[in-house]
C-alpha positions in Angstrom: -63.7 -52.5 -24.4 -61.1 -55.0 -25.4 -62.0 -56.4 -29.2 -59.1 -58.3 -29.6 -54.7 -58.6 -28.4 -53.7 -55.2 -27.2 -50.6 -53.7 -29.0 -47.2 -53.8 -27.4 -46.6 -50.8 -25.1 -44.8 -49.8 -22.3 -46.6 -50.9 -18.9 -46.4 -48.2 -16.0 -45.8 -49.7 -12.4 -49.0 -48.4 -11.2 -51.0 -50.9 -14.1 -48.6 -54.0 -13.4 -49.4 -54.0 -10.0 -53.2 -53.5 -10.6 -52.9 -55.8 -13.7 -51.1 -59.1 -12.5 -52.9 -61.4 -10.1 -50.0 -63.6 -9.3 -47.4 -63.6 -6.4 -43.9 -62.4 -6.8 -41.8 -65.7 -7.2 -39.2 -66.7 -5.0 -35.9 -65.3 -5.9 -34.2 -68.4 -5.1 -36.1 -70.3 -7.6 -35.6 -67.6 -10.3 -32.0 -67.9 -9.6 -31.6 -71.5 -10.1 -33.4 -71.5 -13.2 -31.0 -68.5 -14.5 -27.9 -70.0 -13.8 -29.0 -73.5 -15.2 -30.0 -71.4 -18.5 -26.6 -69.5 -18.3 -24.9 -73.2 -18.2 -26.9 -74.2 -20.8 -26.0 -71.0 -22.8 -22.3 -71.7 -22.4 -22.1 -75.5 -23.4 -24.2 -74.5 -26.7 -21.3 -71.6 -27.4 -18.5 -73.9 -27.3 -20.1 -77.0 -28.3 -21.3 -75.4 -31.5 -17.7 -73.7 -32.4 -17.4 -70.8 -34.9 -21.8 -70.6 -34.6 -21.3 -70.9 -31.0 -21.7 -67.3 -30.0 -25.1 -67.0 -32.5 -26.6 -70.6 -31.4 -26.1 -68.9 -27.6 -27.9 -65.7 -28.7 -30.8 -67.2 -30.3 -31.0 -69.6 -27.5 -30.8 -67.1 -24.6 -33.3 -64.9 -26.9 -36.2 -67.5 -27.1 -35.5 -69.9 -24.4 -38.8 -68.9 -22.0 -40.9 -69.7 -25.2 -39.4 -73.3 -25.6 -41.6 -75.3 -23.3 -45.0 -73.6 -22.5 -43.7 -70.1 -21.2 -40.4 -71.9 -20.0 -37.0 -72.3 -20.3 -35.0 -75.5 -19.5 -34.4 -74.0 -16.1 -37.1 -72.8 -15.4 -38.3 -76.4 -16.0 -36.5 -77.7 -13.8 -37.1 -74.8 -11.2 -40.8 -74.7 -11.0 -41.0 -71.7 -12.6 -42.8 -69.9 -15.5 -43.3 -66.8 -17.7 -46.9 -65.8 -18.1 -47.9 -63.2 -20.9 -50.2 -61.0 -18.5 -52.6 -59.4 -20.9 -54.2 -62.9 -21.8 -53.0 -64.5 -18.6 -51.3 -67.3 -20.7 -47.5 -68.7 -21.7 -45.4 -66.7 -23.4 -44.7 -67.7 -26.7 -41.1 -67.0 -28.6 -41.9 -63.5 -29.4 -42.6 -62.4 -25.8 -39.0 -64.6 -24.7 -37.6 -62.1 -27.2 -38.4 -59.0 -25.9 -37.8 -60.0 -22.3 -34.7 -60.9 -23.2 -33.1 -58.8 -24.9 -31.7 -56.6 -22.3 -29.9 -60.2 -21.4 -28.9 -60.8 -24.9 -27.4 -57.5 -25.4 -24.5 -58.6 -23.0 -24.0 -61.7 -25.7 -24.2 -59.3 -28.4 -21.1 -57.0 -26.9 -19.1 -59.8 -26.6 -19.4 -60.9 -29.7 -17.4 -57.6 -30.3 -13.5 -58.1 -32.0 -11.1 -60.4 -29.9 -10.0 -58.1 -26.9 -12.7 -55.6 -27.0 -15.4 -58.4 -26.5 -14.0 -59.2 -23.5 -13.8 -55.6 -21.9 -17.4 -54.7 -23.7 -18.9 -58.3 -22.3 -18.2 -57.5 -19.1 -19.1 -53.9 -18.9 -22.3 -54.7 -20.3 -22.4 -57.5 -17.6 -22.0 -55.4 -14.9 -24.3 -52.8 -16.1 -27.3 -54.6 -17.7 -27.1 -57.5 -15.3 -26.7 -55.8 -12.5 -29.5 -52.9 -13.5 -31.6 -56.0 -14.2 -31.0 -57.5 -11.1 -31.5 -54.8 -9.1 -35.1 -54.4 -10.2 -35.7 -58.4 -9.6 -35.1 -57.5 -5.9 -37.0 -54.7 -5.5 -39.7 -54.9 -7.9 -42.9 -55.6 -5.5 -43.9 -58.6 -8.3 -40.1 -58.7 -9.5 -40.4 -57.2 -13.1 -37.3 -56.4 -14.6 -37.1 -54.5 -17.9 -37.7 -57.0 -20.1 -40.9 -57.4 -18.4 -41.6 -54.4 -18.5 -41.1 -54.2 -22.7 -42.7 -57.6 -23.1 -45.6 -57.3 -20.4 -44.6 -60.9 -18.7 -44.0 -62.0 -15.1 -41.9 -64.8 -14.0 -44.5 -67.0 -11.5 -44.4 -69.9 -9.6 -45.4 -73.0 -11.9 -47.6 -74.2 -8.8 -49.5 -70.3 -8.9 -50.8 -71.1 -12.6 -50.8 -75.4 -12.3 -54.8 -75.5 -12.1 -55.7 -72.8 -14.6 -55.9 -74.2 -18.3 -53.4 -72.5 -20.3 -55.4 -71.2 -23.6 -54.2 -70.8 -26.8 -53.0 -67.1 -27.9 -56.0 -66.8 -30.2 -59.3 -68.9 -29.1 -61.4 -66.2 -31.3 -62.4 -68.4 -34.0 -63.1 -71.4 -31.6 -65.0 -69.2 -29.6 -67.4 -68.2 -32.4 -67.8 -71.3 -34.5 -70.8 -72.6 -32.2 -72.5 -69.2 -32.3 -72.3 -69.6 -36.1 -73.9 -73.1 -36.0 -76.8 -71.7 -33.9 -77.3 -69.0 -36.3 -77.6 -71.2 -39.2 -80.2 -73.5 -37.5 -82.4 -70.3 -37.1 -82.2 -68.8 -40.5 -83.3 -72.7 -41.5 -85.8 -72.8 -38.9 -87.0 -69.4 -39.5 -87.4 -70.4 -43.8 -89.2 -73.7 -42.9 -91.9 -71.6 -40.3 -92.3 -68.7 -43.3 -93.0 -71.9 -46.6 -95.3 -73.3 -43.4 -97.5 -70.2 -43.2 -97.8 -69.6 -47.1 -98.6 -73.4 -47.6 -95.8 -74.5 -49.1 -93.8 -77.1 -47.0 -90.5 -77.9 -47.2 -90.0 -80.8 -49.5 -88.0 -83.9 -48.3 -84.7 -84.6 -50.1 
């Protein structure tokens, strides 16, 4: 029985498969989006000089929690990163953790002049191409971020008629079931001063 958000923790393949409901999305789209966010990445590193390098971190690190459970290209793509316990957007923390396999490639070449270069594109070659790999053939195209994070990239049109809840409609949810409760311990005084013949005096 679920009480309340389930704590992080690493998602077999067997329980993605029999825990997401939506489509794979088309790698094309998911490529376009990428490369858009890689572009935007890049301008952002040498736009913002000496902070370039940590503005293009942070951005690469949260970018799928910037607009509703996407990132500028994914925006423009169609495309979106859904949280699948609750079924809703990702927020920044869950953009974190599915990238961070991505923004460990920043992070090496961030590494001293000359050994950035050679360490960034090892860990290019490696990560990216590790991650890629599972995009392909990954039956709902999980990667390892996904995997850490529990998301799913998914076609924007998949999720456009489903309302996208907040993270934590608890105390919404219970507010009305607190009103009605009220209203019988109320009633439920007035019918008890009724039968001793006392009624309830007007104020």
């Amino acid at each position: 029985m679920n009480s309340g958000p389930r704590a992080l923790r690493l998602v077999h393949e067997g329980e993605i498969l029999s825990g997401s409901p939506y489509p794979k999305a088309a790698l094309l789209l998911r490529l376009g989006a990428r490369l858009v966010d890689i572009a935007v990445a890049w301008g952002l590193w040498v736009v913002c000089g000496a902070a370039g390098s940590v503005v293009a971190l942070l951005f690469v690190l949260l970018a799928d929690g910037m607009l509703h459970g996407q990132s500028p290209g994914k925006r423009i793509f169609g495309v979106k990163v859904i949280y699948l316990p609750t079924h809703t957007a990702a927020r920044h923390r869950d953009s974190a953790l599915r990238n961070a396999p991505l923004a460990l490639i920043i992070l090496l070449g961030m590494m001293p002049e000359g050994l950035g270069l050679v360490a960034g594109a090892g860990g290019l070659l490696v990560i990216g191409g590790l991650e890629g790999w599972r995009v392909l053939k990954d039956p709902l195209g999980w990667r390892l971020g996904d995997m850490w994070a529990q998301t799913q990239v998914v076609d924007g049109k998949v999720v456009a008629g489903a309302s996208v809840a907040a993270r934590t409609p608890v105390a919404h949810q219970r507010a009305p079931g607190r009103l009605l409760s009220a209203a019988k311990i109320r009633r439920g005084r007035s019918l008890r001063r009724a039968r001793r013949g006392k009624p309830c005096a007007s104020r």
